[in-house]
CHARMM internal coordinates of N, CA and C (Angstrom, degrees):
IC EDIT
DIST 1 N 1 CA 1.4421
DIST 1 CA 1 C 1.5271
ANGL 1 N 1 CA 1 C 109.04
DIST 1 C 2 N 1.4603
ANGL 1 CA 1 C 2 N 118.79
DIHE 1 N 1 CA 1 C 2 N 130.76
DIST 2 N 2 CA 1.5998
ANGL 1 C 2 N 2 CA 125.52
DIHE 1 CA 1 C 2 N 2 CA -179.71
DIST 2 CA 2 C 1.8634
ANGL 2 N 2 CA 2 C 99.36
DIHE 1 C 2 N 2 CA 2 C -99.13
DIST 2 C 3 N 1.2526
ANGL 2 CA 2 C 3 N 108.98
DIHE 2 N 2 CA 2 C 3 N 148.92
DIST 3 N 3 CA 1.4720
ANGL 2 C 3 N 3 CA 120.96
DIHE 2 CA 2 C 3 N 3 CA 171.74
DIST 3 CA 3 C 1.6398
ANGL 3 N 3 CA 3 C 106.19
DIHE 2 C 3 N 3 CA 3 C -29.16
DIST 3 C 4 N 1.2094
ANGL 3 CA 3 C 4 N 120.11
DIHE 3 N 3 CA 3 C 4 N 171.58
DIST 4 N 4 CA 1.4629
ANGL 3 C 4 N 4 CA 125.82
DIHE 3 CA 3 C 4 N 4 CA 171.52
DIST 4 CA 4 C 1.2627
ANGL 4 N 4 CA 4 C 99.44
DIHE 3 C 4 N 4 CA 4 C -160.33
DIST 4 C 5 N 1.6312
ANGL 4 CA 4 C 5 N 119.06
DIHE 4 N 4 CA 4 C 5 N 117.89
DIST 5 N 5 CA 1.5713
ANGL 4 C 5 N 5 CA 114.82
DIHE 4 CA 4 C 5 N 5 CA 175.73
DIST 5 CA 5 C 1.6560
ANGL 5 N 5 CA 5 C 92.64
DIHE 4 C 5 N 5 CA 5 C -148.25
DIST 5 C 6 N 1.7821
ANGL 5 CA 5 C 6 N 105.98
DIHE 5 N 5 CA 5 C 6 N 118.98
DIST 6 N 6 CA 1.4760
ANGL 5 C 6 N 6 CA 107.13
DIHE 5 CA 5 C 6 N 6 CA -156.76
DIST 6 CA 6 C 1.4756
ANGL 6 N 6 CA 6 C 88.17
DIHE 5 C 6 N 6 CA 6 C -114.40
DIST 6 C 7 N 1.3430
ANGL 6 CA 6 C 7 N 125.36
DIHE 6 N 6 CA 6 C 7 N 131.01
DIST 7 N 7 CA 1.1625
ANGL 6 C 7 N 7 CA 100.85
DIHE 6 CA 6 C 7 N 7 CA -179.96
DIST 7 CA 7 C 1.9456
ANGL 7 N 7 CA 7 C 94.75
DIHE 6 C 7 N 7 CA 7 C -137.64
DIST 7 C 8 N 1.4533
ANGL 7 CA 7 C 8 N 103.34
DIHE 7 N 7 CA 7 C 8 N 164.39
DIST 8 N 8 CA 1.7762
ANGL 7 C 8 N 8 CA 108.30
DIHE 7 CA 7 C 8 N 8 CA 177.96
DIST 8 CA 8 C 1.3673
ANGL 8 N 8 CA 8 C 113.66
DIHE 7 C 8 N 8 CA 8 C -101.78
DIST 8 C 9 N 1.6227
ANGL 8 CA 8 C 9 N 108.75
DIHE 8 N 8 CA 8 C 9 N 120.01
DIST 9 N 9 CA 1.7143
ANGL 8 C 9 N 9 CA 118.50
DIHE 8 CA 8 C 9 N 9 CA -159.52
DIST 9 CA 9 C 1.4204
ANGL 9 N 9 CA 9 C 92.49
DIHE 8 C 9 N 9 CA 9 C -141.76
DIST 9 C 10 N 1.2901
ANGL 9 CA 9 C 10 N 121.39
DIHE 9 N 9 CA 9 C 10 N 104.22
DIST 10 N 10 CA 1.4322
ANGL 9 C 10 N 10 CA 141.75
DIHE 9 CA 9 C 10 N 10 CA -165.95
DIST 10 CA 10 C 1.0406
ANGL 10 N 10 CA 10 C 122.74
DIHE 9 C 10 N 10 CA 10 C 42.04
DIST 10 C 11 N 1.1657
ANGL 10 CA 10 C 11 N 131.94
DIHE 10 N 10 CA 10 C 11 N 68.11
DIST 11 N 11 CA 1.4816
ANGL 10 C 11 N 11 CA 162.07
DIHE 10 CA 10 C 11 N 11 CA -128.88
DIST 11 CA 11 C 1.5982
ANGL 11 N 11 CA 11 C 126.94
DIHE 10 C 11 N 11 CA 11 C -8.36
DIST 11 C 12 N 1.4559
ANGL 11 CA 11 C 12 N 82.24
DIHE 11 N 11 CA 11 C 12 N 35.34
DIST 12 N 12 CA 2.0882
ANGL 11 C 12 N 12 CA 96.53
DIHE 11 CA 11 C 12 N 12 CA 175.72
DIST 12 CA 12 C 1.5301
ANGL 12 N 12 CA 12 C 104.13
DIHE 11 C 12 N 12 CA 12 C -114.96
DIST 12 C 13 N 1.1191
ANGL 12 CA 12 C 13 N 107.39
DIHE 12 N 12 CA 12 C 13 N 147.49
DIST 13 N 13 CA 2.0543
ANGL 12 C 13 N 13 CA 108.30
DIHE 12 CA 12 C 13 N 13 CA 176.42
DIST 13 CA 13 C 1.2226
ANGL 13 N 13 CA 13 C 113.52
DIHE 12 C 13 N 13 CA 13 C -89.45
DIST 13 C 14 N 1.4257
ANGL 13 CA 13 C 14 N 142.93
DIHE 13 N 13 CA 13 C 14 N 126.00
DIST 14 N 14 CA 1.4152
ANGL 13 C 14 N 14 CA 163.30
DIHE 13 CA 13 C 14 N 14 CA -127.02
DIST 14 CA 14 C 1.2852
ANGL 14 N 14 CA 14 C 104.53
DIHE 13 C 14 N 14 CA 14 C -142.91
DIST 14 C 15 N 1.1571
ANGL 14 CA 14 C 15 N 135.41
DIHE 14 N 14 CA 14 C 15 N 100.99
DIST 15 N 15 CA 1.8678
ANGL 14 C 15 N 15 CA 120.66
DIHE 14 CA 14 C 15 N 15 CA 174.40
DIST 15 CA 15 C 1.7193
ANGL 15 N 15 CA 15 C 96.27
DIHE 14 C 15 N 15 CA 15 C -113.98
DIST 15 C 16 N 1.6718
ANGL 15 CA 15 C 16 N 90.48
DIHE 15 N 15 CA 15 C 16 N 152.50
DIST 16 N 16 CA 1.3212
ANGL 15 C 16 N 16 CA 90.55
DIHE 15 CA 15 C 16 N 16 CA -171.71
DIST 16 CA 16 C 1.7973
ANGL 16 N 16 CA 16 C 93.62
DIHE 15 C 16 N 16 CA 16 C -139.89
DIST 16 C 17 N 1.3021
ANGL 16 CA 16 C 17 N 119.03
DIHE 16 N 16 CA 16 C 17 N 160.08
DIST 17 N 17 CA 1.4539
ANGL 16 C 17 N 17 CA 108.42
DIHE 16 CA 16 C 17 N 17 CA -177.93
DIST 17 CA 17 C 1.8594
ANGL 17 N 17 CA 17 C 89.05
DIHE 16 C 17 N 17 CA 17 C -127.14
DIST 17 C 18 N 1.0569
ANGL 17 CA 17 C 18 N 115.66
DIHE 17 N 17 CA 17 C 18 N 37.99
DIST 18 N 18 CA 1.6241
ANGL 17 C 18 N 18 CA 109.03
DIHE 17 CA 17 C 18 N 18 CA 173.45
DIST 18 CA 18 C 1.8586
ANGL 18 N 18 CA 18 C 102.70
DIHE 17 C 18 N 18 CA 18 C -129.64
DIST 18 C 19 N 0.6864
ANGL 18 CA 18 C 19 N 158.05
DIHE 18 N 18 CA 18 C 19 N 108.62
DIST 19 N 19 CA 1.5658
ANGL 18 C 19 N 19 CA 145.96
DIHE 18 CA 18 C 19 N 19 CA -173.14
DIST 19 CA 19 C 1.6410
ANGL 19 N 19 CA 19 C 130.40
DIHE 18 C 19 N 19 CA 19 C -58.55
DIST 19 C 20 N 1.9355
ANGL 19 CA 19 C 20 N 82.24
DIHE 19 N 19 CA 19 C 20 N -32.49
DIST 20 N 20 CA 1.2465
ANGL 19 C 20 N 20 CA 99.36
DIHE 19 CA 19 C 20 N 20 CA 160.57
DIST 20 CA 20 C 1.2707
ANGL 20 N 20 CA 20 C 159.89
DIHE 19 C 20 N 20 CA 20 C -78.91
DIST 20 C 21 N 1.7295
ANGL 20 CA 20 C 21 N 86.42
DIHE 20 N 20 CA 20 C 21 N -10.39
DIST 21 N 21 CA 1.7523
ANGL 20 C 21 N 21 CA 119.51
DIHE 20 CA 20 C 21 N 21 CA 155.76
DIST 21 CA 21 C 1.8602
ANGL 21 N 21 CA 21 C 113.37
DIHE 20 C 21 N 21 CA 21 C -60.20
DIST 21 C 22 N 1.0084
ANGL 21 CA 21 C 22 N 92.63
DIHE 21 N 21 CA 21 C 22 N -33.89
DIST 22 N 22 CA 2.0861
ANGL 21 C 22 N 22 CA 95.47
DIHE 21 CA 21 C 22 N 22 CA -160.12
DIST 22 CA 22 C 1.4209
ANGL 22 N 22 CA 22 C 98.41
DIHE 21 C 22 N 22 CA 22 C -66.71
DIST 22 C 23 N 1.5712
ANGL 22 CA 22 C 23 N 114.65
DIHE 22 N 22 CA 22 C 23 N 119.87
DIST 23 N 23 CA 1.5475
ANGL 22 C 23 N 23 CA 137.44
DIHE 22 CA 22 C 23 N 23 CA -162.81
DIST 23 CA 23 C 1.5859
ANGL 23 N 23 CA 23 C 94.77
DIHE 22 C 23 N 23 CA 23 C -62.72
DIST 23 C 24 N 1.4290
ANGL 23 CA 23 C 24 N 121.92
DIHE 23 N 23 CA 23 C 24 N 153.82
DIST 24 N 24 CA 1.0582
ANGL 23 C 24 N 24 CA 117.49
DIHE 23 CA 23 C 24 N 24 CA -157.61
DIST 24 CA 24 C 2.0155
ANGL 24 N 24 CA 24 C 109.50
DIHE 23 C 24 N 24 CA 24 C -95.11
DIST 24 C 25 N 1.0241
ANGL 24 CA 24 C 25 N 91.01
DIHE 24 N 24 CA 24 C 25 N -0.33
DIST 25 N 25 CA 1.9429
ANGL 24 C 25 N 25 CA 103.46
DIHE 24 CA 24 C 25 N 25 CA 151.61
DIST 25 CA 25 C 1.6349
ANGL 25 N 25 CA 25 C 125.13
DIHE 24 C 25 N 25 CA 25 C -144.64
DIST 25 C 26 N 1.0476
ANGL 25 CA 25 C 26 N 107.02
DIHE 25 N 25 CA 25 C 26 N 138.90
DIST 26 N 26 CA 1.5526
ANGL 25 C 26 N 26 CA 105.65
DIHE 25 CA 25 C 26 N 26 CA -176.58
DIST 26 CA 26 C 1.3110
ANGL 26 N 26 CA 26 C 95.10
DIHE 25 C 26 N 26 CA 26 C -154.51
DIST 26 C 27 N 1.9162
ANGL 26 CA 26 C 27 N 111.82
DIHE 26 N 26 CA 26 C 27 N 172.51
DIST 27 N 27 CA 1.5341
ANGL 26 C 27 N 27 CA 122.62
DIHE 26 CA 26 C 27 N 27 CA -155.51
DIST 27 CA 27 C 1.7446
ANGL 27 N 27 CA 27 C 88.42
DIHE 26 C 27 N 27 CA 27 C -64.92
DIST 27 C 28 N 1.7035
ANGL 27 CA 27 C 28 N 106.08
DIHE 27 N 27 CA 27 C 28 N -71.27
DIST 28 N 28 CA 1.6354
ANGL 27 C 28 N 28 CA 107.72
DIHE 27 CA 27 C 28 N 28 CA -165.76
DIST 28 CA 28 C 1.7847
ANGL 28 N 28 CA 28 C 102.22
DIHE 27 C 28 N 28 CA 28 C -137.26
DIST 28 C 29 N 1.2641
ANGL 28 CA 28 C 29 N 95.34
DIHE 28 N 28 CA 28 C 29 N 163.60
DIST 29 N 29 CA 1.2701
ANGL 28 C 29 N 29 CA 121.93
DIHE 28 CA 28 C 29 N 29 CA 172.58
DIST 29 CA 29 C 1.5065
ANGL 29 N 29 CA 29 C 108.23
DIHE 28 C 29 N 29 CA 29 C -72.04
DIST 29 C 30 N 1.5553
ANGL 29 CA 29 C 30 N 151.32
DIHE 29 N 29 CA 29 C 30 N 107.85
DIST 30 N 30 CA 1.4318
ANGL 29 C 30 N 30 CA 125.77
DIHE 29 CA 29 C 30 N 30 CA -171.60
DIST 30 CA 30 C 1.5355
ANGL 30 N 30 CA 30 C 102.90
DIHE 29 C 30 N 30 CA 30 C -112.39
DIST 30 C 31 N 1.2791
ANGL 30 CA 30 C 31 N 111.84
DIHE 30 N 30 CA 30 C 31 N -41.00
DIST 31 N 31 CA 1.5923
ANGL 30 C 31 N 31 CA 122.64
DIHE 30 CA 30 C 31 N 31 CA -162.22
DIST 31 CA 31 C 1.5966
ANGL 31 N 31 CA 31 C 100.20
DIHE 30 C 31 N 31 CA 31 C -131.79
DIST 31 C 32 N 1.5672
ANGL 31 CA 31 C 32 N 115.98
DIHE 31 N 31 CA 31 C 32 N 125.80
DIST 32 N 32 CA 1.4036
ANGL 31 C 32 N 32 CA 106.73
DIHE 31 CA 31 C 32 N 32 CA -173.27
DIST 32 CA 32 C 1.7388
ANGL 32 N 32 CA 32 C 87.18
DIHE 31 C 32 N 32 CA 32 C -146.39
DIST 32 C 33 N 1.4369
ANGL 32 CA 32 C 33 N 111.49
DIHE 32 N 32 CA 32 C 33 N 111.24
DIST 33 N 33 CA 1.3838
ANGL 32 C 33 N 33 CA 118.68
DIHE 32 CA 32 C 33 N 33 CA 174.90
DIST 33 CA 33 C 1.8981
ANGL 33 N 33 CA 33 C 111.18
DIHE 32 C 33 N 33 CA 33 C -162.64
DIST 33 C 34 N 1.6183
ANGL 33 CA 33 C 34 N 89.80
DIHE 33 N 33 CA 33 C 34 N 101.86
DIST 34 N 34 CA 1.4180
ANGL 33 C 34 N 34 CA 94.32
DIHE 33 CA 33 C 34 N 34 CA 167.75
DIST 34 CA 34 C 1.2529
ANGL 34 N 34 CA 34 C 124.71
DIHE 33 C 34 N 34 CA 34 C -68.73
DIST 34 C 35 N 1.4219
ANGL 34 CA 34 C 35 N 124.37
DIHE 34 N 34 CA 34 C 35 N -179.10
DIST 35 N 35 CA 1.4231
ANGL 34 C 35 N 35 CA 124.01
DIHE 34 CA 34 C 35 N 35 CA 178.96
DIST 35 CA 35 C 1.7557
ANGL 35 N 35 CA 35 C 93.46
DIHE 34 C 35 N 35 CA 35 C -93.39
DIST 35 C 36 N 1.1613
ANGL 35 CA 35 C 36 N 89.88
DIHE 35 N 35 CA 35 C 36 N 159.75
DIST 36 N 36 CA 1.5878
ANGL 35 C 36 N 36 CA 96.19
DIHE 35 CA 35 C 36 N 36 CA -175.48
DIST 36 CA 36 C 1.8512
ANGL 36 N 36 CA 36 C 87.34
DIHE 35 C 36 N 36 CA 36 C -164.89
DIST 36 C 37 N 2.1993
ANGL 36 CA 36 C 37 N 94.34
DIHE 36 N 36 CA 36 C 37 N 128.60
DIST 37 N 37 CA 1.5657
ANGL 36 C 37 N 37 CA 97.96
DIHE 36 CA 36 C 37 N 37 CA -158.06
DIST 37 CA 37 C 1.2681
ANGL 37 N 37 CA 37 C 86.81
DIHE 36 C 37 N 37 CA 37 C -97.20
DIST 37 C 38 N 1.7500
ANGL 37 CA 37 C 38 N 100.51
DIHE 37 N 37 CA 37 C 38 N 162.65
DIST 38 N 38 CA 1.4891
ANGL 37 C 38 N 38 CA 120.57
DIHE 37 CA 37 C 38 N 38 CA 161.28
DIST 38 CA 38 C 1.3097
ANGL 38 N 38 CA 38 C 119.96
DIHE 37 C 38 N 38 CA 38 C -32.11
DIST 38 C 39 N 1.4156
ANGL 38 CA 38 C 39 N 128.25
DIHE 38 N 38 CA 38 C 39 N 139.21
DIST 39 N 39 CA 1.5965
ANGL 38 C 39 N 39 CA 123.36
DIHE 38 CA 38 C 39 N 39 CA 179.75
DIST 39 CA 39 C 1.9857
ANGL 39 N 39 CA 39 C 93.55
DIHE 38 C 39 N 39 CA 39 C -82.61
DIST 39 C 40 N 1.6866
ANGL 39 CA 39 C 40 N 95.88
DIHE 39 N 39 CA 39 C 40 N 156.21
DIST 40 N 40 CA 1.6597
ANGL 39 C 40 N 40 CA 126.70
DIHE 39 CA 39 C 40 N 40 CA 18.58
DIST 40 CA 40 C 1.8168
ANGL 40 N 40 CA 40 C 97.92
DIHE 39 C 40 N 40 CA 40 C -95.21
DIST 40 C 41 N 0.7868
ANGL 40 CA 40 C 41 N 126.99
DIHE 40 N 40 CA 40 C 41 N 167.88
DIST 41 N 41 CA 1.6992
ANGL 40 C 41 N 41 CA 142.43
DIHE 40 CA 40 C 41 N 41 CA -177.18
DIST 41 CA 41 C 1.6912
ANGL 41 N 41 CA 41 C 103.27
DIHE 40 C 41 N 41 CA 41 C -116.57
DIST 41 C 42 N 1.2489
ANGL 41 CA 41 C 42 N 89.30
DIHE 41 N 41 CA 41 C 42 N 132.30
DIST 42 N 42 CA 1.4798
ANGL 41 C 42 N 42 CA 103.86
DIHE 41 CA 41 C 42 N 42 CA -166.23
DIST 42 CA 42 C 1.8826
ANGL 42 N 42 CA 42 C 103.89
DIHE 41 C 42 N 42 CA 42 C -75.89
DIST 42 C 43 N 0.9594
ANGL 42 CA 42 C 43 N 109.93
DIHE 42 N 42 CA 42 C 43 N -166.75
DIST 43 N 43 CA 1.7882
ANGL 42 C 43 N 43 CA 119.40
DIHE 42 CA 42 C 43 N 43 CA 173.81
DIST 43 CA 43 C 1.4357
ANGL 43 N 43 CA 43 C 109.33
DIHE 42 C 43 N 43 CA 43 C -53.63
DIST 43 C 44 N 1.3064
ANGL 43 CA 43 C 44 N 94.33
DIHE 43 N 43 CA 43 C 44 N -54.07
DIST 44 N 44 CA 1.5426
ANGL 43 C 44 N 44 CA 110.69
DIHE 43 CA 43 C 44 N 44 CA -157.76
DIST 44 CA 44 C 1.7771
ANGL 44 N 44 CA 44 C 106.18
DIHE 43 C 44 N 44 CA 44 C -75.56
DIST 44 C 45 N 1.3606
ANGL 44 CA 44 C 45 N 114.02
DIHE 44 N 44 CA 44 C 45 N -46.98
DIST 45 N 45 CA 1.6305
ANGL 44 C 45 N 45 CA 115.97
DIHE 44 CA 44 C 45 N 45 CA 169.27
DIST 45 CA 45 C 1.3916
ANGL 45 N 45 CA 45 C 113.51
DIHE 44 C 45 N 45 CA 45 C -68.37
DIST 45 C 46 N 1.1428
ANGL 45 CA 45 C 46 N 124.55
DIHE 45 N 45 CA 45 C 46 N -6.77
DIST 46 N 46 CA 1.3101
ANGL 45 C 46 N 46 CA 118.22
DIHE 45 CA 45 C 46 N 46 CA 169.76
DIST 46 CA 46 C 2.1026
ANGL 46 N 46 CA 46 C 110.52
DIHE 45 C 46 N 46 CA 46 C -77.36
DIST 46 C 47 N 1.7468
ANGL 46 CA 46 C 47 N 91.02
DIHE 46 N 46 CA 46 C 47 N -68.11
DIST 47 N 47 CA 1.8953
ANGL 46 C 47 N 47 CA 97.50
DIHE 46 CA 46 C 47 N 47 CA 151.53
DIST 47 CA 47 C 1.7646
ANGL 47 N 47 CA 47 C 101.76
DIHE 46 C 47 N 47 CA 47 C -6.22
DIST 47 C 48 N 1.3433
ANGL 47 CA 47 C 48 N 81.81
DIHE 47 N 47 CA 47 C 48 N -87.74
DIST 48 N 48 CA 1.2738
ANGL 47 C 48 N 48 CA 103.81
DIHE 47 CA 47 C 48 N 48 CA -161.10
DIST 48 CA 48 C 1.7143
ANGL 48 N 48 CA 48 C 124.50
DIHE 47 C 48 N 48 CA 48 C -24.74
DIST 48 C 49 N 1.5306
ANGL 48 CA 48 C 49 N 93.44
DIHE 48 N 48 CA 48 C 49 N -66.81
DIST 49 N 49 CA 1.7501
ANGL 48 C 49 N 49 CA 108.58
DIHE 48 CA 48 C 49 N 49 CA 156.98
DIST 49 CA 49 C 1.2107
ANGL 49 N 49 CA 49 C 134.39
DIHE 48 C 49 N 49 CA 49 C -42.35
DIST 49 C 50 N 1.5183
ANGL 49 CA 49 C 50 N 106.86
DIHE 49 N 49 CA 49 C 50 N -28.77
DIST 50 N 50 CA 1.7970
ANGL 49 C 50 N 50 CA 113.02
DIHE 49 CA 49 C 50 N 50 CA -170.48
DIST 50 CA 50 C 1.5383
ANGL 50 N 50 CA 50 C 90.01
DIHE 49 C 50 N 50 CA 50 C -76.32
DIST 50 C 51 N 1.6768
ANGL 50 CA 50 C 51 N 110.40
DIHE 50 N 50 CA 50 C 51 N -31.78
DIST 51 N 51 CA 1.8375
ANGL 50 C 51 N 51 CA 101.77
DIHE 50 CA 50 C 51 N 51 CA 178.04
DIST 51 CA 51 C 1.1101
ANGL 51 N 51 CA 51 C 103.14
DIHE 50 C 51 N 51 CA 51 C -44.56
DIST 51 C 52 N 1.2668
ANGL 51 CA 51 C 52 N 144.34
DIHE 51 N 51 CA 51 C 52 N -90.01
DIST 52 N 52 CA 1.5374
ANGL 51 C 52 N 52 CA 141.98
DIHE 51 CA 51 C 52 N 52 CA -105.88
DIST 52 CA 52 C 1.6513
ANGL 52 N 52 CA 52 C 107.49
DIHE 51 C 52 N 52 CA 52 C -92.97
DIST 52 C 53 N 1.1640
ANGL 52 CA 52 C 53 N 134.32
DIHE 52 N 52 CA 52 C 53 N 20.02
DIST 53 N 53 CA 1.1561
ANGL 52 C 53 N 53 CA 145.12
DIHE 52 CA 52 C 53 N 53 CA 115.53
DIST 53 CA 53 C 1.5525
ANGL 53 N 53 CA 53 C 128.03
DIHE 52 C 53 N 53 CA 53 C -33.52
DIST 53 C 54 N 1.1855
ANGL 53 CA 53 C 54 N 128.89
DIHE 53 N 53 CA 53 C 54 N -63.73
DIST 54 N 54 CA 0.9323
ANGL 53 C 54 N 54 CA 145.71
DIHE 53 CA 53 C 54 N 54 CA -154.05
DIST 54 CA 54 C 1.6996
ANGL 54 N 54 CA 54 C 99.69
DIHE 53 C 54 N 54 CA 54 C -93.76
DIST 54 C 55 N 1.4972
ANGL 54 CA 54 C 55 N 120.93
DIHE 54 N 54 CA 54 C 55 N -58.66
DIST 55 N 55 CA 1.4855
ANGL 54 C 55 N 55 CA 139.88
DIHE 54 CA 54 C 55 N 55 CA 143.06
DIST 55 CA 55 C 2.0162
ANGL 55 N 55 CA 55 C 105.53
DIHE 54 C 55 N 55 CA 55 C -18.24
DIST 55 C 56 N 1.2573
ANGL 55 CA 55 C 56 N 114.97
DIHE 55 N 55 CA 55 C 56 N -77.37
DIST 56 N 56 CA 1.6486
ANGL 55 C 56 N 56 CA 78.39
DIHE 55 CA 55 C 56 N 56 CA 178.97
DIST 56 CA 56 C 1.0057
ANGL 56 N 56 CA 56 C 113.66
DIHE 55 C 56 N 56 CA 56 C -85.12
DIST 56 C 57 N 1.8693
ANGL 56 CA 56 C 57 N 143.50
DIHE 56 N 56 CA 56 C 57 N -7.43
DIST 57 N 57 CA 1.2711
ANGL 56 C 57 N 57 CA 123.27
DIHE 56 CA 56 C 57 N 57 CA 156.57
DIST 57 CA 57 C 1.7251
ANGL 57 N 57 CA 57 C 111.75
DIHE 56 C 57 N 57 CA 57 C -29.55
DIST 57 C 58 N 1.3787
ANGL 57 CA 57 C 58 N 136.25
DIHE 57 N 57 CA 57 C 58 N -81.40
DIST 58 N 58 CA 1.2555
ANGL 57 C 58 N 58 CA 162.86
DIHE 57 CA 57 C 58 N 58 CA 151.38
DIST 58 CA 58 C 1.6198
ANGL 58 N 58 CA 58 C 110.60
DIHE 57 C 58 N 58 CA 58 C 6.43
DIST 58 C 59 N 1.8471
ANGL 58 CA 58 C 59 N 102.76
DIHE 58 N 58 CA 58 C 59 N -54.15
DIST 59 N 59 CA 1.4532
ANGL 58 C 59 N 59 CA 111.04
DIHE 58 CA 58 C 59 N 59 CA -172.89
DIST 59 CA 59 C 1.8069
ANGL 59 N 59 CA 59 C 99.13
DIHE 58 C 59 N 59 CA 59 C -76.46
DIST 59 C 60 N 1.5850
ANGL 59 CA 59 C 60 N 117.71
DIHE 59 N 59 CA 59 C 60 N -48.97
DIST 60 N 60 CA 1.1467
ANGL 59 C 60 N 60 CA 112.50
DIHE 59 CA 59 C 60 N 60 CA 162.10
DIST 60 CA 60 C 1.5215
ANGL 60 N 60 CA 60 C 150.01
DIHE 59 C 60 N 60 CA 60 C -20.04
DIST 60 C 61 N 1.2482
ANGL 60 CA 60 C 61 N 83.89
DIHE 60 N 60 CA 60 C 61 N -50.56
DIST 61 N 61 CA 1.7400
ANGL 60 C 61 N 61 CA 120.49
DIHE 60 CA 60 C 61 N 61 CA 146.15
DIST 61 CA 61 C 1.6733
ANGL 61 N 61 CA 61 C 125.10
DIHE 60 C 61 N 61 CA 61 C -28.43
DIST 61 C 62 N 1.6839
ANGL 61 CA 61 C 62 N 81.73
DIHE 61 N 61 CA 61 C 62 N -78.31
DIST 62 N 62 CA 1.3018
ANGL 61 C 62 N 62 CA 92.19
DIHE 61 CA 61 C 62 N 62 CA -174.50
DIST 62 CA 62 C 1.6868
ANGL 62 N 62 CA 62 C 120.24
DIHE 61 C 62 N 62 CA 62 C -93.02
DIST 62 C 63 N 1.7092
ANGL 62 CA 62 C 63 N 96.57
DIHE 62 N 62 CA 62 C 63 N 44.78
DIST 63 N 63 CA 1.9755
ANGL 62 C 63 N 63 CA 104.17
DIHE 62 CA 62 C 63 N 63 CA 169.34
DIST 63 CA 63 C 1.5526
ANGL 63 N 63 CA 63 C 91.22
DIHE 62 C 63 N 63 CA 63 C -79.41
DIST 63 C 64 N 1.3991
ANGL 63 CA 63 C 64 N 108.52
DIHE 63 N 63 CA 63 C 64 N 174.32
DIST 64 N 64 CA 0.9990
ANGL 63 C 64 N 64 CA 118.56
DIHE 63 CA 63 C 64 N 64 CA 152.23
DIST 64 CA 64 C 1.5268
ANGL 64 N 64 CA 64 C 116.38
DIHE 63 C 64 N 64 CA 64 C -136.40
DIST 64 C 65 N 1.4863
ANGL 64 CA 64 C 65 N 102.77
DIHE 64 N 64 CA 64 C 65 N 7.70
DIST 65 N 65 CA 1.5991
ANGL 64 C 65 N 65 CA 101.97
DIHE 64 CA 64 C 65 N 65 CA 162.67
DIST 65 CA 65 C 1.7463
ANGL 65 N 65 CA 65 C 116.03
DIHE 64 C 65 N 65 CA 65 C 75.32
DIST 65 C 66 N 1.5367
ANGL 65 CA 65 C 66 N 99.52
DIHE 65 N 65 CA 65 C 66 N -8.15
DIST 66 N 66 CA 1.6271
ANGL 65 C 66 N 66 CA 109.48
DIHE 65 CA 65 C 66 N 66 CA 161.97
DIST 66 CA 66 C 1.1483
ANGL 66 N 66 CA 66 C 81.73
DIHE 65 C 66 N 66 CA 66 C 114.23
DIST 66 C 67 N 0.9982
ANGL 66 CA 66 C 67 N 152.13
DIHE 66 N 66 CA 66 C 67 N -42.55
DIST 67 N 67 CA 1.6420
ANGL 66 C 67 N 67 CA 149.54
DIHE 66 CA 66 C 67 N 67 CA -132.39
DIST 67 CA 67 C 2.1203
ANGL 67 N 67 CA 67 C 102.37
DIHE 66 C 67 N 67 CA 67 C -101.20
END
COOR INIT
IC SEED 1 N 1 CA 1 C
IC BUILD
């Protein structure tokens, strides 16, 4: 499974599987699901996971609700 982050950017839905692609304002946040690997998860995928918390806090952020 690759990331899935669908988001609404002039009133069409946009999915992107990179996080770092998603323009830094858009209408809304719709679909927000990283990949997250089979256990056990090493050091580093764990790291990794504690991100994406914080990641759609951030994208949340940056809705602008259409307006």
């Amino acid at each position: 499974m690759a990331h899935e982050f669908v988001i609404l950017l002039d009133g069409k839905l946009v999915t992107y599987t990179n996080y770092e692609d998603i323009p830094p304002k858009f209408d809304n946040l719709i679909k927000f699901i990283p990949e997250v690997p089979e256990p056990p998860h090493t050091h580093e995928q764990h790291e990794e996971m504690d991100t994406w918390n914080e990641k759609m806090k951030e994208l949340l952020k940056r809705e602008t609700n259409g307006n």
